[in-house]
C-alpha positions as a Markdown table, in Angstrom:
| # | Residue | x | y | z |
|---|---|---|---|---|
| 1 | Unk | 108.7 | 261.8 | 157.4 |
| 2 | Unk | 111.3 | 264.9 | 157.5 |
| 3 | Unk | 110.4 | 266.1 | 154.3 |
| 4 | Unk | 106.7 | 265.6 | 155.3 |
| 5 | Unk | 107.4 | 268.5 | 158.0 |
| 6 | Unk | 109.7 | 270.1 | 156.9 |
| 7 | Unk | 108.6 | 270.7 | 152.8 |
| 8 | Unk | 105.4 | 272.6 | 154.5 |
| 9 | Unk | 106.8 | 274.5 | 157.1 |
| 10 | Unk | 109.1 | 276.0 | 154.7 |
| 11 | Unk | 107.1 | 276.7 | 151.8 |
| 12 | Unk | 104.0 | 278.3 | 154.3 |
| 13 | Unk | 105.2 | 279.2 | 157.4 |
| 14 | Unk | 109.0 | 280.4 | 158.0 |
| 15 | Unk | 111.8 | 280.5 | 155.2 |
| 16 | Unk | 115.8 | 281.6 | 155.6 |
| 17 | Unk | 116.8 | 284.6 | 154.3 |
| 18 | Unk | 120.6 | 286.4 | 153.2 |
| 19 | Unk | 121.0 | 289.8 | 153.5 |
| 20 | Unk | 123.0 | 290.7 | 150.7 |
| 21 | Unk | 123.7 | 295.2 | 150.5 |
| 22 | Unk | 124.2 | 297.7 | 152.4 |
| 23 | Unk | 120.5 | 299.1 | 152.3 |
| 24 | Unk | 119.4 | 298.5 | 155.5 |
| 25 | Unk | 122.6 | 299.4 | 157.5 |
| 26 | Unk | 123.1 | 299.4 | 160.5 |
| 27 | Unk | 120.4 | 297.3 | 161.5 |
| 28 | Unk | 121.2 | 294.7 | 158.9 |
| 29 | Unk | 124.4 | 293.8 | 157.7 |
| 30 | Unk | 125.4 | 291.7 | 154.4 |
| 31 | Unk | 125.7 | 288.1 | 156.0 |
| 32 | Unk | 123.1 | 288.0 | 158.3 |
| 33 | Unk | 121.0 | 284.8 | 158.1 |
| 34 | Unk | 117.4 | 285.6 | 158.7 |
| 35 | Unk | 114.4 | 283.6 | 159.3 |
| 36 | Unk | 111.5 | 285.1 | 157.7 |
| 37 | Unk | 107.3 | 284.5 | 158.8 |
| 38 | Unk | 105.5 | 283.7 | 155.7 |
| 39 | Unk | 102.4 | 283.3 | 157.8 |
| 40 | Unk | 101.2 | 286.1 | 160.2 |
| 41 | Unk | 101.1 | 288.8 | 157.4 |
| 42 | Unk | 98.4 | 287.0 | 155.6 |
| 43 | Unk | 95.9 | 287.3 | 158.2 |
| 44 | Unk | 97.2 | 290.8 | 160.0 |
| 45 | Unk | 98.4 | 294.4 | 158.5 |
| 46 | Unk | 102.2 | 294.9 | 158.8 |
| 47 | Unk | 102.9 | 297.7 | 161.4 |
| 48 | Unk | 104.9 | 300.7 | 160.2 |
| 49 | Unk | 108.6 | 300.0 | 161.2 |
| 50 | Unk | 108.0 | 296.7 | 160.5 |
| 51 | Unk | 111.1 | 294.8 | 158.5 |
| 52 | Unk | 110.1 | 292.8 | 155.9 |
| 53 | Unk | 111.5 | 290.3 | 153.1 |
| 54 | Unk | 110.0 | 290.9 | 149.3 |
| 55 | Unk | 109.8 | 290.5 | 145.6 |
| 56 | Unk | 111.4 | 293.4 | 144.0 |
| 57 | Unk | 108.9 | 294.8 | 141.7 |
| 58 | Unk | 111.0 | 295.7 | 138.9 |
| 59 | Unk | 112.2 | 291.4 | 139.0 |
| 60 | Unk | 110.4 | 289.3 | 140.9 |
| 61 | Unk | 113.1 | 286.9 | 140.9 |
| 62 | Unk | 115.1 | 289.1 | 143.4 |
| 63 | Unk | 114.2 | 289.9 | 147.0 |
| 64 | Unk | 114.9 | 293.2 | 148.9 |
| 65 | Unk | 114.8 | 293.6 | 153.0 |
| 66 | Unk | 113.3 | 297.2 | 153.8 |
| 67 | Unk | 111.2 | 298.5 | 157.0 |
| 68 | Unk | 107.7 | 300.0 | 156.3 |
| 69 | Unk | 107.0 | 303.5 | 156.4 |
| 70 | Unk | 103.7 | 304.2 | 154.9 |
| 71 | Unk | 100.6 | 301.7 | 155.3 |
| 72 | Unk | 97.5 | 301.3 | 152.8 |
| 73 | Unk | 95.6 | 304.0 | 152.3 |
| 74 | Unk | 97.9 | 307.0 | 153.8 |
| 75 | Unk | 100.3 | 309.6 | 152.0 |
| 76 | Unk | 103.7 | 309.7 | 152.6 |
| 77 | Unk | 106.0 | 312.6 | 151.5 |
| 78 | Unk | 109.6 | 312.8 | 152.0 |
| 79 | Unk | 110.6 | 316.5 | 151.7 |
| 80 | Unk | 113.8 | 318.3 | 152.9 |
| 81 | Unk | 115.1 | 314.9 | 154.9 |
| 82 | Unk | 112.2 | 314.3 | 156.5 |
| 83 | Unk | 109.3 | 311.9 | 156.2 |
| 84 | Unk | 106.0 | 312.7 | 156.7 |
| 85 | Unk | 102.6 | 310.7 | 156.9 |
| 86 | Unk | 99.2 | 311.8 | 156.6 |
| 87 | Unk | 97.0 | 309.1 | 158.1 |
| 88 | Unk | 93.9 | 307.9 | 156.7 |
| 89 | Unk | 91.0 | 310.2 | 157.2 |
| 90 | Unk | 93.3 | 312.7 | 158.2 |
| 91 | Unk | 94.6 | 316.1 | 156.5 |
| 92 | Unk | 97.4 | 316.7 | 158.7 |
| 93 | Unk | 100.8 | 315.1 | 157.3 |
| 94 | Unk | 103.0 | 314.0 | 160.9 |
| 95 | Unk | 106.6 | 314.0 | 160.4 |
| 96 | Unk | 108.0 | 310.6 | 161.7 |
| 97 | Unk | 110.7 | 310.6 | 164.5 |
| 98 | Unk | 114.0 | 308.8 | 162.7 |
| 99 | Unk | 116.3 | 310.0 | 165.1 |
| 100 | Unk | 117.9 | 306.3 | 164.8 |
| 101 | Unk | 119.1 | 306.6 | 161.4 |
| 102 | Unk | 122.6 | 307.3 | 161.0 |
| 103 | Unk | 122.3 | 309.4 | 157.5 |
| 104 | Unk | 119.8 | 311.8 | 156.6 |
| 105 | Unk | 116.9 | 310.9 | 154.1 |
| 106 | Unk | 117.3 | 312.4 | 150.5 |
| 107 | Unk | 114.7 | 312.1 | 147.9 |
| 108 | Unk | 111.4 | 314.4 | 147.3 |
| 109 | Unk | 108.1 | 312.6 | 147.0 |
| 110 | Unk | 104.7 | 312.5 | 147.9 |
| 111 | Unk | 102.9 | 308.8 | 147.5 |
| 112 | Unk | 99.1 | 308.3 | 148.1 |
| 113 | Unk | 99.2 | 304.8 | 148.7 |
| 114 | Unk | 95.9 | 302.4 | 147.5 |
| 115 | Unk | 94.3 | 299.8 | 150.5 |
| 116 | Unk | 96.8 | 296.9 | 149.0 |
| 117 | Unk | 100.5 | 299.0 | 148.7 |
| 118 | Unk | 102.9 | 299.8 | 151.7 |
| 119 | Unk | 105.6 | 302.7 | 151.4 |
| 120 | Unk | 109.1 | 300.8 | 152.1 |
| 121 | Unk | 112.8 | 302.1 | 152.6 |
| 122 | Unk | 116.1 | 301.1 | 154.3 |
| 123 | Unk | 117.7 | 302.4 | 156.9 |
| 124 | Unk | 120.8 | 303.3 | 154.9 |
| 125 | Unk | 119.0 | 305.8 | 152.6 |
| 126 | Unk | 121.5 | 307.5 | 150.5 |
| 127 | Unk | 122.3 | 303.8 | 149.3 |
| 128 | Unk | 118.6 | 302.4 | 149.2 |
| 129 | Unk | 116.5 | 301.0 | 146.2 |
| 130 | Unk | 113.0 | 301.7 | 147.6 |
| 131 | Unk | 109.8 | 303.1 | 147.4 |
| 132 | Unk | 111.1 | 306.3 | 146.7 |
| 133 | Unk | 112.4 | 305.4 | 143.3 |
| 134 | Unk | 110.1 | 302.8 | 142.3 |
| 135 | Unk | 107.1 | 303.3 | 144.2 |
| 136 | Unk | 105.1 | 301.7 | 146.4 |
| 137 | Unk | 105.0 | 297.8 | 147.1 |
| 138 | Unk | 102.4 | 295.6 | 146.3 |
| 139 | Unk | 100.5 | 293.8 | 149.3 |
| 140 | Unk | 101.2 | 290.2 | 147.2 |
| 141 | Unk | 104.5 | 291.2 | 146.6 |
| 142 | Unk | 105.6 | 290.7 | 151.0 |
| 143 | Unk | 107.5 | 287.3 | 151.5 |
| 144 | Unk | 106.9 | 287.8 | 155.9 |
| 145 | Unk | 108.5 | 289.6 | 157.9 |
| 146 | Unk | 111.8 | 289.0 | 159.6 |
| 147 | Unk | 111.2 | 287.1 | 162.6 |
| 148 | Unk | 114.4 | 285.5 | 163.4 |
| 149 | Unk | 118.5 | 286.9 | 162.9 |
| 150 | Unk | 120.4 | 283.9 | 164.0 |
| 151 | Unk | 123.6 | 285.2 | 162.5 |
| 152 | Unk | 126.2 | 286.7 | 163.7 |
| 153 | Unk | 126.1 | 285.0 | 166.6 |
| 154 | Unk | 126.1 | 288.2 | 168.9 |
| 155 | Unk | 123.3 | 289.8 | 167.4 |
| 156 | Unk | 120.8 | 286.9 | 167.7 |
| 157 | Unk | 117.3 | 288.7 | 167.9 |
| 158 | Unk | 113.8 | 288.0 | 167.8 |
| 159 | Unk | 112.0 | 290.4 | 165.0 |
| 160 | Unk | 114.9 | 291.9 | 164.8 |
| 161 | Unk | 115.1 | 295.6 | 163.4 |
| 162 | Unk | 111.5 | 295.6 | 164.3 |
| 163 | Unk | 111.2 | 297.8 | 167.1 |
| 164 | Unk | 108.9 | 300.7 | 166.5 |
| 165 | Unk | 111.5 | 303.2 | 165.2 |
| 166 | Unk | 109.1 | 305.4 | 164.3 |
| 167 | Unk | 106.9 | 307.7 | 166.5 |
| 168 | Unk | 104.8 | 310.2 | 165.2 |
| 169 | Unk | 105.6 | 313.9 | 166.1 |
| 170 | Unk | 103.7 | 316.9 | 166.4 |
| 171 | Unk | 102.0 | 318.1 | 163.6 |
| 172 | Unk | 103.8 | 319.4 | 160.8 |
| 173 | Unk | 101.7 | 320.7 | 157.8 |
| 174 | Unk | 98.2 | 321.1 | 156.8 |
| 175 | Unk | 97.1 | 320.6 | 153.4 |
């Protein structure tokens, strides 16, 4: 009857997760058990600043933990440590406000993402595999998002590292 429940609920709706890296430091650490949600991203976009569990692209066999930056169908350009989005149906790029990352952003790219990729990086970007090397991410390549951290004990969240980080600013260039 156990497996009945729980066989399901794992394989569709919520599945543990180990963050193994330093990619996405501070806000998670190598060690922390997360729960993921297989579910709600099925039916409903991922917000930007979102975390989220995935295949890799380059080996679908391994999973990465990043935060989304860029959603279907905008651009995003990182250029001179900052990280711009120009919003669909728009032609103004809007730097984002990171002021909670403890390192600056290197890298130069500009991504026009399709209606089924999402622009992802970590939060420790000078040691980050992400979008900015390998390019965007695939809609059918998302696991869920985090939902749960249940370890370490003192940093038991709910969505954890999913808090909006990311404000848009005043406008920063036209093209």
């Amino acid at each position: 009857m156990a497996a009945l429940i729980v066989i399901p609920f794992r394989m569709f709706i919520a599945e543990p997760y180990i963050v193994q890296g330093e990619s996405m430091s501070p806000t998670f650490e190598t060690g922390n058990y997360l729960i993921i949600d297989k579910f709600s991203h099925r039916f409903n976009t991922v917000e930007r600043g979102s975390t989220i569990v995935f295949k890799y692209p380059n080996d679908p066999s391994r999973f990465f933990v990043k935060r989304i930056v860029g959603l279907p169908g905008e651009t995003v350009k990182v250029e001179n440590k900052n990280v711009s989005i120009k919003e669909v149906g728009s032609d103004i790029f809007i730097q984002l406000d990171e002021t909670y990352l403890r390192v600056e952003t290197n890298g130069a790219v500009e991504q026009e993402l399709t209606d089924t990729q999402y622009f992802v990086m970590g939060d420790n970007r000078v040691n980050s595999s992400d979008s900015r090397f390998w390019g965007p991410l695939e809609t059918d390549l998302i696991k869920g998002r985090t939902l749960l951290r249940l370890y370490p004990f003192d940093k038991i969240d709910v969505f954890p590292g999913s808090e909006n980080p990311f404000p848009l600013q005043e406008e920063q260039t036209t093209n």
